[in-house]
mmCIF file of the N, C-alpha and C atoms, coordinates in Angstrom:
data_MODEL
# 
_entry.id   MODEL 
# 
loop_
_atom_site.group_PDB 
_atom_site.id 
_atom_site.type_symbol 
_atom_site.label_atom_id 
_atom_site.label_alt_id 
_atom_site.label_comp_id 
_atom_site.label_asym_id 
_atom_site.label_entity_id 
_atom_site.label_seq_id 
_atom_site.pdbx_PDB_ins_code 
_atom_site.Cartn_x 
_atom_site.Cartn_y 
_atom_site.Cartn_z 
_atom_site.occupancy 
_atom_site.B_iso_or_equiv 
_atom_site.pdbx_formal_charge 
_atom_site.auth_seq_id 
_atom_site.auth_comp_id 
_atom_site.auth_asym_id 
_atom_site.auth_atom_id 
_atom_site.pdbx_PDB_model_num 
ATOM 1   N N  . UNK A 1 1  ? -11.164 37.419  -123.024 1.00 0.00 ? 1  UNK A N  1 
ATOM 2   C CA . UNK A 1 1  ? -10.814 36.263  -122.213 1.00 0.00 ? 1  UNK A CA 1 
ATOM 3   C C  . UNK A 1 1  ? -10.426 36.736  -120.818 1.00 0.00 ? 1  UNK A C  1 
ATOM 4   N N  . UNK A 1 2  ? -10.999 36.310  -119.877 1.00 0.00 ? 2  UNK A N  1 
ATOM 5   C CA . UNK A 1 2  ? -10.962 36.833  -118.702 1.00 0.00 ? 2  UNK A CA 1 
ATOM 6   C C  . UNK A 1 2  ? -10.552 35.554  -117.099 1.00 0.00 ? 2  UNK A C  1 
ATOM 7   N N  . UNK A 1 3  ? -9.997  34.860  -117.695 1.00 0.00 ? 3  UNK A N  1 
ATOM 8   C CA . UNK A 1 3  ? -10.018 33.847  -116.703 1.00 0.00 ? 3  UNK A CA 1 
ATOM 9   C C  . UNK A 1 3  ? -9.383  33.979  -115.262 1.00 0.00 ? 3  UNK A C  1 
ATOM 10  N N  . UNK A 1 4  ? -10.357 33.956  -114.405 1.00 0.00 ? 4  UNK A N  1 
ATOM 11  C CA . UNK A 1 4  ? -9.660  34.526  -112.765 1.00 0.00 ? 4  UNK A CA 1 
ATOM 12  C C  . UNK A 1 4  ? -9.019  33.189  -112.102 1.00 0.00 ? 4  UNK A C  1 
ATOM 13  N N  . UNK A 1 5  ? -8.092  33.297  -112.144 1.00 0.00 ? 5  UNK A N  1 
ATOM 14  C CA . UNK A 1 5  ? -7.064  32.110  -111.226 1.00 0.00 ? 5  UNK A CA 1 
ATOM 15  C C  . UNK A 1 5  ? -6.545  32.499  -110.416 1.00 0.00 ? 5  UNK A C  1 
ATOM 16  N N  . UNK A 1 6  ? -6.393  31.612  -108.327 1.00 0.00 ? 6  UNK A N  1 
ATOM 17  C CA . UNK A 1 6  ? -5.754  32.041  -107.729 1.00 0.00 ? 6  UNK A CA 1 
ATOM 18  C C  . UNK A 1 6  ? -4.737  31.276  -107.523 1.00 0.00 ? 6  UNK A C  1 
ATOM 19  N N  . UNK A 1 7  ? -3.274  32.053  -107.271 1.00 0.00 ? 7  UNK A N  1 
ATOM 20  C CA . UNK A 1 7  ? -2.429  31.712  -107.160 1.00 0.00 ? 7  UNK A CA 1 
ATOM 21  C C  . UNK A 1 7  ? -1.368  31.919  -106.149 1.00 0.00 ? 7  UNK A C  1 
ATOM 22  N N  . UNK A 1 8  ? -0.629  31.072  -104.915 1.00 0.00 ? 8  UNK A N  1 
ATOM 23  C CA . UNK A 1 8  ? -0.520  31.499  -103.725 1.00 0.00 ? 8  UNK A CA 1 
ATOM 24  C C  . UNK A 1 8  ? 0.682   32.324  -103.976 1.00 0.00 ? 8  UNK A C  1 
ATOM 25  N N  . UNK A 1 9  ? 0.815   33.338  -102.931 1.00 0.00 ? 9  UNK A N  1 
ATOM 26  C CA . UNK A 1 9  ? 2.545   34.158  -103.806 1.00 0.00 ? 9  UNK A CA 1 
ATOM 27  C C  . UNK A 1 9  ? 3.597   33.185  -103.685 1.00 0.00 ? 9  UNK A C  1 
ATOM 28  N N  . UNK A 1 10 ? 3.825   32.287  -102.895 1.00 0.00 ? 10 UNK A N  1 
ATOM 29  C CA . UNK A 1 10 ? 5.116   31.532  -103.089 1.00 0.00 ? 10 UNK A CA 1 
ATOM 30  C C  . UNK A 1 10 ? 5.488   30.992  -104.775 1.00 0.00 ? 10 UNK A C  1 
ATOM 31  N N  . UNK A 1 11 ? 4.298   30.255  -105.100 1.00 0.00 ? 11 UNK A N  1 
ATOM 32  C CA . UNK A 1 11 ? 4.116   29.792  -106.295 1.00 0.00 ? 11 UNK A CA 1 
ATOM 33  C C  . UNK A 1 11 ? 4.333   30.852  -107.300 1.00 0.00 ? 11 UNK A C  1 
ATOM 34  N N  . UNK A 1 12 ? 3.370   31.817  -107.129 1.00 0.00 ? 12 UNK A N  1 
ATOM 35  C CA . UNK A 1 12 ? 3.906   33.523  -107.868 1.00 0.00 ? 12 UNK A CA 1 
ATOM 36  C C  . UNK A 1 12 ? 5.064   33.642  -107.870 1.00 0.00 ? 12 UNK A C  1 
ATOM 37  N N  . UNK A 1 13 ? 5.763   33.255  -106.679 1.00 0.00 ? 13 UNK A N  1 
ATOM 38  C CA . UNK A 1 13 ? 7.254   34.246  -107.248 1.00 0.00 ? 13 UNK A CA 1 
ATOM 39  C C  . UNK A 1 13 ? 7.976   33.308  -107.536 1.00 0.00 ? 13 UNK A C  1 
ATOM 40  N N  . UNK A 1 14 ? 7.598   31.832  -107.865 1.00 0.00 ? 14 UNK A N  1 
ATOM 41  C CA . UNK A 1 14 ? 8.255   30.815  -108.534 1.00 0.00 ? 14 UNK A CA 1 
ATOM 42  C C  . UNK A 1 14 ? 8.071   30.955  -110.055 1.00 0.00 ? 14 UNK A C  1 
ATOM 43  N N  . UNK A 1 15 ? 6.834   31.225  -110.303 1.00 0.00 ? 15 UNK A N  1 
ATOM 44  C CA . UNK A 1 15 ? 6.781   31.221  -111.417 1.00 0.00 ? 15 UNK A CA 1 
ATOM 45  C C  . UNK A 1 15 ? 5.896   32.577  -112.301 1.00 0.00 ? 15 UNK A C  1 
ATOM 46  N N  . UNK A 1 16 ? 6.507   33.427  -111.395 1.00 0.00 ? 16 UNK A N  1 
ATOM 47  C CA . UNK A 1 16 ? 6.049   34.914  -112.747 1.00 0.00 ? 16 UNK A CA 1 
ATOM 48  C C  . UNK A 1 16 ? 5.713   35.119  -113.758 1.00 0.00 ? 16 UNK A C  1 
ATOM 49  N N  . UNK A 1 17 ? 7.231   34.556  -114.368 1.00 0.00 ? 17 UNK A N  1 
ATOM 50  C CA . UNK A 1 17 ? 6.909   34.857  -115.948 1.00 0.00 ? 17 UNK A CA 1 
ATOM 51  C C  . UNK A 1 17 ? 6.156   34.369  -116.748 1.00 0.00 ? 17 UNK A C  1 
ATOM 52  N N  . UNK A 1 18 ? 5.672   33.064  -116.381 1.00 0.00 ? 18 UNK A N  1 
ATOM 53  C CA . UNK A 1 18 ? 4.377   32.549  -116.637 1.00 0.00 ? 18 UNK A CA 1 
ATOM 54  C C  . UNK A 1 18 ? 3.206   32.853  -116.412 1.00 0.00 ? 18 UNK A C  1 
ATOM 55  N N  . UNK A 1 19 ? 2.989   33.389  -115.008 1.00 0.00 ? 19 UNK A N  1 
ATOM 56  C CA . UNK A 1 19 ? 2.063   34.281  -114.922 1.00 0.00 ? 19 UNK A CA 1 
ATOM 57  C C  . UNK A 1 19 ? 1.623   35.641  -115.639 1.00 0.00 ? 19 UNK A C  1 
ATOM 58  N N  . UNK A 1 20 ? 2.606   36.479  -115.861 1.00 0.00 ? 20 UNK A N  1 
ATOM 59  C CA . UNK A 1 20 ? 2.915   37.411  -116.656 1.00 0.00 ? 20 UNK A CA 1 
ATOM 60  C C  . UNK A 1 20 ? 2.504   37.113  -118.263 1.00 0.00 ? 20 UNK A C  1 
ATOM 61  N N  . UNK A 1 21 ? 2.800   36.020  -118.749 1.00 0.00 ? 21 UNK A N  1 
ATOM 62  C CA . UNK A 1 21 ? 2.571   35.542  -120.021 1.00 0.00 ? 21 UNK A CA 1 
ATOM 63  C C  . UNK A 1 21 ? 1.201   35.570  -119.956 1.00 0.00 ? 21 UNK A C  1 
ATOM 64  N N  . UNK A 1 22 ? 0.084   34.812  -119.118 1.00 0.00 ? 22 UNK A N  1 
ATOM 65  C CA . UNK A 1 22 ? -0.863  34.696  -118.975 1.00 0.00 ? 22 UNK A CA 1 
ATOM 66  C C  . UNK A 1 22 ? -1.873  36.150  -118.922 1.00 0.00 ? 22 UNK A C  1 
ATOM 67  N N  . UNK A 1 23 ? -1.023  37.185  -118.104 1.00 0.00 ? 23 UNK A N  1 
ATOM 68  C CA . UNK A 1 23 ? -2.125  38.052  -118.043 1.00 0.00 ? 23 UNK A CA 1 
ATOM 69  C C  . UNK A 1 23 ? -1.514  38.863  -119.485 1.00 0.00 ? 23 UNK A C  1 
ATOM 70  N N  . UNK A 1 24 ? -0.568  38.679  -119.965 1.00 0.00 ? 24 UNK A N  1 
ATOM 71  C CA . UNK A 1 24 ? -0.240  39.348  -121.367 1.00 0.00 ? 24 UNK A CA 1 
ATOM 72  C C  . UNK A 1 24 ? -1.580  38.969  -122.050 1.00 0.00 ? 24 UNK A C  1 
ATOM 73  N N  . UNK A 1 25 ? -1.820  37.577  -122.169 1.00 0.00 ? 25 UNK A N  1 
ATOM 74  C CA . UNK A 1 25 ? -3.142  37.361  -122.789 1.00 0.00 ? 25 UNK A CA 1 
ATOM 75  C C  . UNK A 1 25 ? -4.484  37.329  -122.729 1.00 0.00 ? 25 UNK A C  1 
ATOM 76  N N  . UNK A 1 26 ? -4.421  38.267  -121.358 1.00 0.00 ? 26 UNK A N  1 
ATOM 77  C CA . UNK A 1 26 ? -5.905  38.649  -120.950 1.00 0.00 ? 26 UNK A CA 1 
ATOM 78  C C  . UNK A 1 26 ? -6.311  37.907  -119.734 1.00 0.00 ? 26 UNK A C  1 
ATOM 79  N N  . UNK A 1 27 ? -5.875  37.148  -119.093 1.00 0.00 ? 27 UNK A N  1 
ATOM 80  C CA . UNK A 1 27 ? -6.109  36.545  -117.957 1.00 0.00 ? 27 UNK A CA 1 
ATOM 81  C C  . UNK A 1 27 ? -5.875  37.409  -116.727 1.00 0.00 ? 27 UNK A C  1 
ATOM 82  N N  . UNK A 1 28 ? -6.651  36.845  -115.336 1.00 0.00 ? 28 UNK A N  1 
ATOM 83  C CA . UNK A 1 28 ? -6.562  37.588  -114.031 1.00 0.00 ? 28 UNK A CA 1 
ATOM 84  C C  . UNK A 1 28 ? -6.315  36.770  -113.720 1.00 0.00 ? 28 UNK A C  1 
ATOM 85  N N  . UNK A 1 29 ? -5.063  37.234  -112.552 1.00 0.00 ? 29 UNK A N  1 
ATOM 86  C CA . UNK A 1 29 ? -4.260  36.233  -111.391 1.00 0.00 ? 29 UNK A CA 1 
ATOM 87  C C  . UNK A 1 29 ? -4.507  36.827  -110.004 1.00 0.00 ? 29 UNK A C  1 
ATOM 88  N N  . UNK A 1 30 ? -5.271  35.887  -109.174 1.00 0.00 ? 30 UNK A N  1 
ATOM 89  C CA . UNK A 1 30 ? -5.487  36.687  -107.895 1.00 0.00 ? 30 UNK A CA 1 
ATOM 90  C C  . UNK A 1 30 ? -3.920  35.956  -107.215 1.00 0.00 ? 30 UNK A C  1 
ATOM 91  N N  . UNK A 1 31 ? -3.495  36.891  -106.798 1.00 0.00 ? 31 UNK A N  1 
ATOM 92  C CA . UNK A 1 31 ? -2.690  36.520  -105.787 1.00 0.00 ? 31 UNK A CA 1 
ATOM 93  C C  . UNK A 1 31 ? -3.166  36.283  -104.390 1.00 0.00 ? 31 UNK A C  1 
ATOM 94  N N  . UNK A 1 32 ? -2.844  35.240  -103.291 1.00 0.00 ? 32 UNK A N  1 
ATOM 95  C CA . UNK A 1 32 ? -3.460  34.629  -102.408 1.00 0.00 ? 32 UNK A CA 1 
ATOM 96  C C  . UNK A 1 32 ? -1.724  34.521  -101.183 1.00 0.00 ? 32 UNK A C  1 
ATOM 97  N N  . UNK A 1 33 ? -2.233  34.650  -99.978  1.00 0.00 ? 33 UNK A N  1 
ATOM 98  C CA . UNK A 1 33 ? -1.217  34.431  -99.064  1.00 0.00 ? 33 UNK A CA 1 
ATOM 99  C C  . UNK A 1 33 ? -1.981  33.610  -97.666  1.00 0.00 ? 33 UNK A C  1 
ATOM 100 N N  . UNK A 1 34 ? -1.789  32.176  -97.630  1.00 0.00 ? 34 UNK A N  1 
ATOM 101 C CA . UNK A 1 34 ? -2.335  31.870  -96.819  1.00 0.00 ? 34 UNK A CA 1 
ATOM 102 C C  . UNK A 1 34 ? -3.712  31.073  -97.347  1.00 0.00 ? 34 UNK A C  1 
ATOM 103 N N  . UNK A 1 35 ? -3.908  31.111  -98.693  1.00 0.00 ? 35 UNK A N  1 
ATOM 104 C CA . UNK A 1 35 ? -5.017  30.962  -99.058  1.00 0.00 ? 35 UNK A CA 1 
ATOM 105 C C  . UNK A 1 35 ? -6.316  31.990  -99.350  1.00 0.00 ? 35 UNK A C  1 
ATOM 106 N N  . UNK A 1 36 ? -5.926  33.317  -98.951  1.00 0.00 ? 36 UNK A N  1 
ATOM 107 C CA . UNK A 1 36 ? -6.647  34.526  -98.525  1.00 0.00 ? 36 UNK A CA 1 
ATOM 108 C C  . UNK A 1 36 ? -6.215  35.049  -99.613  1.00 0.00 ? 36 UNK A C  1 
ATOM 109 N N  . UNK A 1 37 ? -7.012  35.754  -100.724 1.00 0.00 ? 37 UNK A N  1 
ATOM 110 C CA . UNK A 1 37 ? -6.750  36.718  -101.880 1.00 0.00 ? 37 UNK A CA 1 
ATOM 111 C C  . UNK A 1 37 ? -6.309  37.933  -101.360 1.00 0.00 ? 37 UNK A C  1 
ATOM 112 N N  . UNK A 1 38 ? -5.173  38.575  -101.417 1.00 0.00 ? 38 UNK A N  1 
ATOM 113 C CA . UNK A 1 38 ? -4.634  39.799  -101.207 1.00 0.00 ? 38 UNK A CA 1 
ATOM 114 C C  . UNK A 1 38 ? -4.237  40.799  -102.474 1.00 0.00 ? 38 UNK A C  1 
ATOM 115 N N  . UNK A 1 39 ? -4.027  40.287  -103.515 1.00 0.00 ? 39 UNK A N  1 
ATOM 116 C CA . UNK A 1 39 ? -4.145  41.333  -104.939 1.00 0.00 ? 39 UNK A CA 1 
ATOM 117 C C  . UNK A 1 39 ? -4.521  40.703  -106.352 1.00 0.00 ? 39 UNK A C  1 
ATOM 118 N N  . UNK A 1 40 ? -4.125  41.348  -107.321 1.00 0.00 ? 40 UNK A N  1 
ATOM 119 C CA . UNK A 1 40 ? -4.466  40.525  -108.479 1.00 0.00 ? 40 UNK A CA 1 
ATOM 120 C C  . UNK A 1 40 ? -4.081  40.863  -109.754 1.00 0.00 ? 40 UNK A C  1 
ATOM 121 N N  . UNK A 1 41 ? -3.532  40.448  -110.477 1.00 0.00 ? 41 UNK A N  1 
ATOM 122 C CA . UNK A 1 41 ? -2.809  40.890  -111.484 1.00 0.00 ? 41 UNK A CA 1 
ATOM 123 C C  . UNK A 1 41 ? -3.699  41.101  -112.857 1.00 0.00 ? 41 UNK A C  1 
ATOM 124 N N  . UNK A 1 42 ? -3.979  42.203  -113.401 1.00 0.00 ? 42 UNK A N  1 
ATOM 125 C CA . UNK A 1 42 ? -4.587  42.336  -114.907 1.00 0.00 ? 42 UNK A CA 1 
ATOM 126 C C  . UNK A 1 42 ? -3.906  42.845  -115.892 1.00 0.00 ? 42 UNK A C  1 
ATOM 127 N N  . UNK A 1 43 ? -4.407  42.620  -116.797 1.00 0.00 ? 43 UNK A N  1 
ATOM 128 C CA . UNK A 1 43 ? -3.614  43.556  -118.342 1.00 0.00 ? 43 UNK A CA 1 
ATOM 129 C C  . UNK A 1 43 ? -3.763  44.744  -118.182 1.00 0.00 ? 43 UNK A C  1 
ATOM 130 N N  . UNK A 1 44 ? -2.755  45.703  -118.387 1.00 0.00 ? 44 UNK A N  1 
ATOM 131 C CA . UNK A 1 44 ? -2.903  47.032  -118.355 1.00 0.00 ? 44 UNK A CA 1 
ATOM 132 C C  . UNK A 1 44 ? -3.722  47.135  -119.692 1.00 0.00 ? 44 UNK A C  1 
ATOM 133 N N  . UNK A 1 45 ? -4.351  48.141  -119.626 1.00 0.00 ? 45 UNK A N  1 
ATOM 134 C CA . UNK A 1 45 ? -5.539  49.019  -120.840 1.00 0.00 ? 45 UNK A CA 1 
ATOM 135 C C  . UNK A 1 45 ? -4.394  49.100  -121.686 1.00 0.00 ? 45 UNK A C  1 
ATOM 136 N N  . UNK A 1 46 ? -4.571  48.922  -122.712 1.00 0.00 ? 46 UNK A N  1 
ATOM 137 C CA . UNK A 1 46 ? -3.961  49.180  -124.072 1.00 0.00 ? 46 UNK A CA 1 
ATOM 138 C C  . UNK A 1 46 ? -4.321  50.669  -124.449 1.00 0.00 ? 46 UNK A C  1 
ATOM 139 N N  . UNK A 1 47 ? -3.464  51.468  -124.984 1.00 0.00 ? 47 UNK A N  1 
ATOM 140 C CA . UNK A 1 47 ? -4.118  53.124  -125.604 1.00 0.00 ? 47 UNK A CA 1 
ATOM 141 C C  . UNK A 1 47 ? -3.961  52.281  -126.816 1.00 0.00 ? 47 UNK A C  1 
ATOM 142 N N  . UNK A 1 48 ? -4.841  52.794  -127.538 1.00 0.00 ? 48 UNK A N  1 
ATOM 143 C CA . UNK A 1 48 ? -5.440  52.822  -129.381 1.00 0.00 ? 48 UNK A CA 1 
ATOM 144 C C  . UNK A 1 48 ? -4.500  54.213  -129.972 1.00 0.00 ? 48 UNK A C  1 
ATOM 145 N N  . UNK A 1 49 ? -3.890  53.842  -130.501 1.00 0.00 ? 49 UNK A N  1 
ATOM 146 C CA . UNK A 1 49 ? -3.458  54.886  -131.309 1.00 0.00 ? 49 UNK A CA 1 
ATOM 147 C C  . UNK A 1 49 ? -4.795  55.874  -132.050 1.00 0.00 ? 49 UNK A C  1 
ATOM 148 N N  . UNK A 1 50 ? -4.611  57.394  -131.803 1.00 0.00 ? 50 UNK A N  1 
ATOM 149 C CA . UNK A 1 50 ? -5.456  57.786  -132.523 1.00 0.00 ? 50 UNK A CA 1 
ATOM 150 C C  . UNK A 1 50 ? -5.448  58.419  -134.187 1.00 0.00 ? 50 UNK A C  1 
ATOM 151 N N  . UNK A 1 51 ? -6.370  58.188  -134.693 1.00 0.00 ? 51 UNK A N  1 
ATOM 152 C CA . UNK A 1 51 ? -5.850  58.639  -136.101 1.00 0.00 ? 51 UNK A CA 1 
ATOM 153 C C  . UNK A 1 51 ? -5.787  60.036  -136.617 1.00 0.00 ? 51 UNK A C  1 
ATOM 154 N N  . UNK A 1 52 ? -4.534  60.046  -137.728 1.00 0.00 ? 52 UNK A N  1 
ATOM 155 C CA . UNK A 1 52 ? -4.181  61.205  -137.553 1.00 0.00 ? 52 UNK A CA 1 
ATOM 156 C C  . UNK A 1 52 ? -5.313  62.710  -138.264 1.00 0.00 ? 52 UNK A C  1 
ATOM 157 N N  . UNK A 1 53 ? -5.324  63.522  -137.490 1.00 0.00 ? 53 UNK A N  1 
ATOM 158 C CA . UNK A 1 53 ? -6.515  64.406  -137.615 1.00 0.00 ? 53 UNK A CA 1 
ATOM 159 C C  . UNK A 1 53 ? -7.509  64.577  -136.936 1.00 0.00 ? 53 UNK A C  1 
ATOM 160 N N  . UNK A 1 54 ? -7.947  63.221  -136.178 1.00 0.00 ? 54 UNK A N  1 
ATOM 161 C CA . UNK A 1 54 ? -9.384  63.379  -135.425 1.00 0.00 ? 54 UNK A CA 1 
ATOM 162 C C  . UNK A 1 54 ? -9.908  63.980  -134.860 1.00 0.00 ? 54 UNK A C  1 
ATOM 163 N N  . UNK A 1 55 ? -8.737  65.124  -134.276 1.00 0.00 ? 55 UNK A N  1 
ATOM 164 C CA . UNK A 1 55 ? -9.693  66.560  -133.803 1.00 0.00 ? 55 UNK A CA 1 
ATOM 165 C C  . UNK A 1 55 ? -9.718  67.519  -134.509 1.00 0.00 ? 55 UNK A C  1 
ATOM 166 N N  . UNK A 1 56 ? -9.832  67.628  -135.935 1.00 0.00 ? 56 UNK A N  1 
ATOM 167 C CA . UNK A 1 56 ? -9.512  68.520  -136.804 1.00 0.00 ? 56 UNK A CA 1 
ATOM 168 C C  . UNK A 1 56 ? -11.025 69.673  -136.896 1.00 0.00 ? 56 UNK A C  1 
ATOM 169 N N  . UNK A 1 57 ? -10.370 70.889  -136.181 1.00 0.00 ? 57 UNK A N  1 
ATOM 170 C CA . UNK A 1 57 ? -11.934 71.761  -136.636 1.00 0.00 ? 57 UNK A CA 1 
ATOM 171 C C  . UNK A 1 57 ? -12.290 72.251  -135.020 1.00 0.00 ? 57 UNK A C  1 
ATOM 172 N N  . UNK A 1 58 ? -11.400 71.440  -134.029 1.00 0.00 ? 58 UNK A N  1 
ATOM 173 C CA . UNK A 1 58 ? -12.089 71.329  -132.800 1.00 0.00 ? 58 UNK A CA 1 
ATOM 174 C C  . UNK A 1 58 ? -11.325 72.167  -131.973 1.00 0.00 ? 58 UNK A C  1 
ATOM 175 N N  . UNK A 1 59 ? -9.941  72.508  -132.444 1.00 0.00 ? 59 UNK A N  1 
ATOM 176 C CA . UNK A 1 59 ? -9.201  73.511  -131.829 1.00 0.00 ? 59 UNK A CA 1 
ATOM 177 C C  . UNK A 1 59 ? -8.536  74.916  -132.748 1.00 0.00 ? 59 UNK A C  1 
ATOM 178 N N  . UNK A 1 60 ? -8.496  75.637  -131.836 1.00 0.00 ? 60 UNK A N  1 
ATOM 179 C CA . UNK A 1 60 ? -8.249  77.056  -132.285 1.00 0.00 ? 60 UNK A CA 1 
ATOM 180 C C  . UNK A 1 60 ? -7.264  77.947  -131.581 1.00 0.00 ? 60 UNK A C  1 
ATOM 181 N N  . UNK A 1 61 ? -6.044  77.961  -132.389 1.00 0.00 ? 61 UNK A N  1 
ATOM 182 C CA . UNK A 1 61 ? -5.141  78.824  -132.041 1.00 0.00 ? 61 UNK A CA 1 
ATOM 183 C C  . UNK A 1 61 ? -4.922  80.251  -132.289 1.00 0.00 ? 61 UNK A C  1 
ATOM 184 N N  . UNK A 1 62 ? -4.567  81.395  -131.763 1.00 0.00 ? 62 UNK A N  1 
ATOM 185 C CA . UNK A 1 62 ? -4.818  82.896  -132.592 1.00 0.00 ? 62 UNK A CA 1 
ATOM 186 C C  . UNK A 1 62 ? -3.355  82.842  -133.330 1.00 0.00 ? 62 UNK A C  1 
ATOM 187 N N  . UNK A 1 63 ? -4.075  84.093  -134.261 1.00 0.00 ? 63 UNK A N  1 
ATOM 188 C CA . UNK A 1 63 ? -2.920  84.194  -134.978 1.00 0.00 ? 63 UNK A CA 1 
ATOM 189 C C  . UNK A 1 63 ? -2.050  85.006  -133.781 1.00 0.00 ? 63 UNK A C  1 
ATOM 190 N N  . UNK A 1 64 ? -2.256  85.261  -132.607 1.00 0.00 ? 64 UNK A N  1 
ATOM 191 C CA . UNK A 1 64 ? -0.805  86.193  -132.122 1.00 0.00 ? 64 UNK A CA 1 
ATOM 192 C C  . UNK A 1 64 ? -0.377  85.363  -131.034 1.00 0.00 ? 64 UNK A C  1 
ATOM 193 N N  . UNK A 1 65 ? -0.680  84.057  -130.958 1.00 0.00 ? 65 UNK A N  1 
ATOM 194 C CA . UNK A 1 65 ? -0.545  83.022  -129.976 1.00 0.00 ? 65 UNK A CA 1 
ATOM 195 C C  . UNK A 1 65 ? 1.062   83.322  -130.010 1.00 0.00 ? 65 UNK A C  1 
ATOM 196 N N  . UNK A 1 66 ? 2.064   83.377  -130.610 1.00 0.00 ? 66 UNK A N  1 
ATOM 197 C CA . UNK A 1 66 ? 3.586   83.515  -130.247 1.00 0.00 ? 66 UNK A CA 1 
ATOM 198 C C  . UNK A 1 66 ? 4.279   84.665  -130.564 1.00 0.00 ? 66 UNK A C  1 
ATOM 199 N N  . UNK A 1 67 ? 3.401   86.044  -129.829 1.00 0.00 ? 67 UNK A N  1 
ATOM 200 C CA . UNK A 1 67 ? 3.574   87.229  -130.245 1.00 0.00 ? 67 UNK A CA 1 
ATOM 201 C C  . UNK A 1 67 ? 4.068   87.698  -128.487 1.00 0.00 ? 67 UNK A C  1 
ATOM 202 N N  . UNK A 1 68 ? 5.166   88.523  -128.227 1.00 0.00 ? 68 UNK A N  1 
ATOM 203 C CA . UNK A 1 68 ? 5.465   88.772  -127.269 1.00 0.00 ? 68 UNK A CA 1 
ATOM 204 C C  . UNK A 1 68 ? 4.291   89.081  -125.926 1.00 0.00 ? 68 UNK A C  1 
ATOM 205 N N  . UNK A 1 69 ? 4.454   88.970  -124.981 1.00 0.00 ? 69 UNK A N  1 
ATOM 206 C CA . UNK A 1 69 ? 3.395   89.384  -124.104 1.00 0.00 ? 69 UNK A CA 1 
ATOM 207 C C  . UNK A 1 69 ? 3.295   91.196  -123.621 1.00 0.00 ? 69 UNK A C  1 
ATOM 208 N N  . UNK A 1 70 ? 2.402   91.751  -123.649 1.00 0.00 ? 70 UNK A N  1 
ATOM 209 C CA . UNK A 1 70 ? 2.584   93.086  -123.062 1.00 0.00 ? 70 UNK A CA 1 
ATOM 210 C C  . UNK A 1 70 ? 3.383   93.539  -121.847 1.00 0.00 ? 70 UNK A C  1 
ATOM 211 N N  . UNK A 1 71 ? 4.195   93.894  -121.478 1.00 0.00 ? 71 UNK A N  1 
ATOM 212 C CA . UNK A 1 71 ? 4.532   94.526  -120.822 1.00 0.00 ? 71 UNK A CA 1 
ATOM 213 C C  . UNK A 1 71 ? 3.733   94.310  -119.112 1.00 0.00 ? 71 UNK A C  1 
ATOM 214 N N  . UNK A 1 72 ? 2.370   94.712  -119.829 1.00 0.00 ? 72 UNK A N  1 
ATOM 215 C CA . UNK A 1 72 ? 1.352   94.497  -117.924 1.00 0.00 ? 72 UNK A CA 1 
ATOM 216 C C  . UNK A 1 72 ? 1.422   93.208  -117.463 1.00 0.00 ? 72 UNK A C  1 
ATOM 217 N N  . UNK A 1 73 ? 1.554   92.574  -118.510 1.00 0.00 ? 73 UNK A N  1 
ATOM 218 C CA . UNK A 1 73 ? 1.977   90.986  -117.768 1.00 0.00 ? 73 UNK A CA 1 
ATOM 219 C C  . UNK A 1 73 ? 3.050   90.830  -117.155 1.00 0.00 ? 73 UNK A C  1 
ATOM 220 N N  . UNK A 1 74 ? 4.316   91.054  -117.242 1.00 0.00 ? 74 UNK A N  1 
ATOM 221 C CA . UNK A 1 74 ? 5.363   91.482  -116.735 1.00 0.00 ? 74 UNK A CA 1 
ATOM 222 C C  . UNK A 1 74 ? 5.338   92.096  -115.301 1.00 0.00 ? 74 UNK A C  1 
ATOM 223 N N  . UNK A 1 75 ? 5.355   93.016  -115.478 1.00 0.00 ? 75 UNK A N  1 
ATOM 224 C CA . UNK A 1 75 ? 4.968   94.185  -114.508 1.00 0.00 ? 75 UNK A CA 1 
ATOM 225 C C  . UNK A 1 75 ? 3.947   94.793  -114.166 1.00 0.00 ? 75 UNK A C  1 
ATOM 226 N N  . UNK A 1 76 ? 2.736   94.439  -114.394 1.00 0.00 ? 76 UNK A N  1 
ATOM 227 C CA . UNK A 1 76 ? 1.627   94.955  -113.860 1.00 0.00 ? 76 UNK A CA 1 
ATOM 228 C C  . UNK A 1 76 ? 1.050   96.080  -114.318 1.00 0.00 ? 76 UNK A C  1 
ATOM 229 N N  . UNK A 1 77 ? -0.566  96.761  -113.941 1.00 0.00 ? 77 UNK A N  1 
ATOM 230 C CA . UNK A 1 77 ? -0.453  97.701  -114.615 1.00 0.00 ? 77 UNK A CA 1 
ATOM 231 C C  . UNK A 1 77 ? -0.598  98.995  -113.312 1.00 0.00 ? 77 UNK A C  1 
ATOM 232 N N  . UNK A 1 78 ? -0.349  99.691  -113.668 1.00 0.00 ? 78 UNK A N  1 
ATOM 233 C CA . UNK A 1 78 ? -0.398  101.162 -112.555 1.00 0.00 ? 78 UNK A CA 1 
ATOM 234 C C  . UNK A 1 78 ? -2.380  101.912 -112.561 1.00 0.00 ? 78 UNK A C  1 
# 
């Protein structure tokens, strides 16, 4: 549902939370000053939870991944 409505900001900042309700449900609010569209309000993207495992197989840790670092890392080598 995508319905584009403009709405002048006076009216906007009369009535927000209604507006707000509206784009909660998928609606676009152009905001207008003067009659002139200057921004517009949309639903932020939703993230999808991902399920658990889905990169399973796809990453690879070593076994010495939390094994002290050498020394040359530290200090360099000569």
């Amino acid at each position: 549902m995508t319905v584009v409505d403009q709405v002048n900001v006076h009216d906007a900042k009369t009535h927000l939370s209604k507006l707000l309700a509206r784009v909660e449900r998928g609606e676009e609010i152009v905001l207008a000053r003067a009659g002139k569209p200057v921004a517009k309000l949309v639903p932020i993207a939703r993230l999808e939870r991902r399920p658990s495992g889905f990169a399973k197989g796809t990453i690879w840790i070593s076994d010495d991944f939390d094994d002290p670092l050498p020394p040359e890392f530290w200090f360099g080598s000569d």
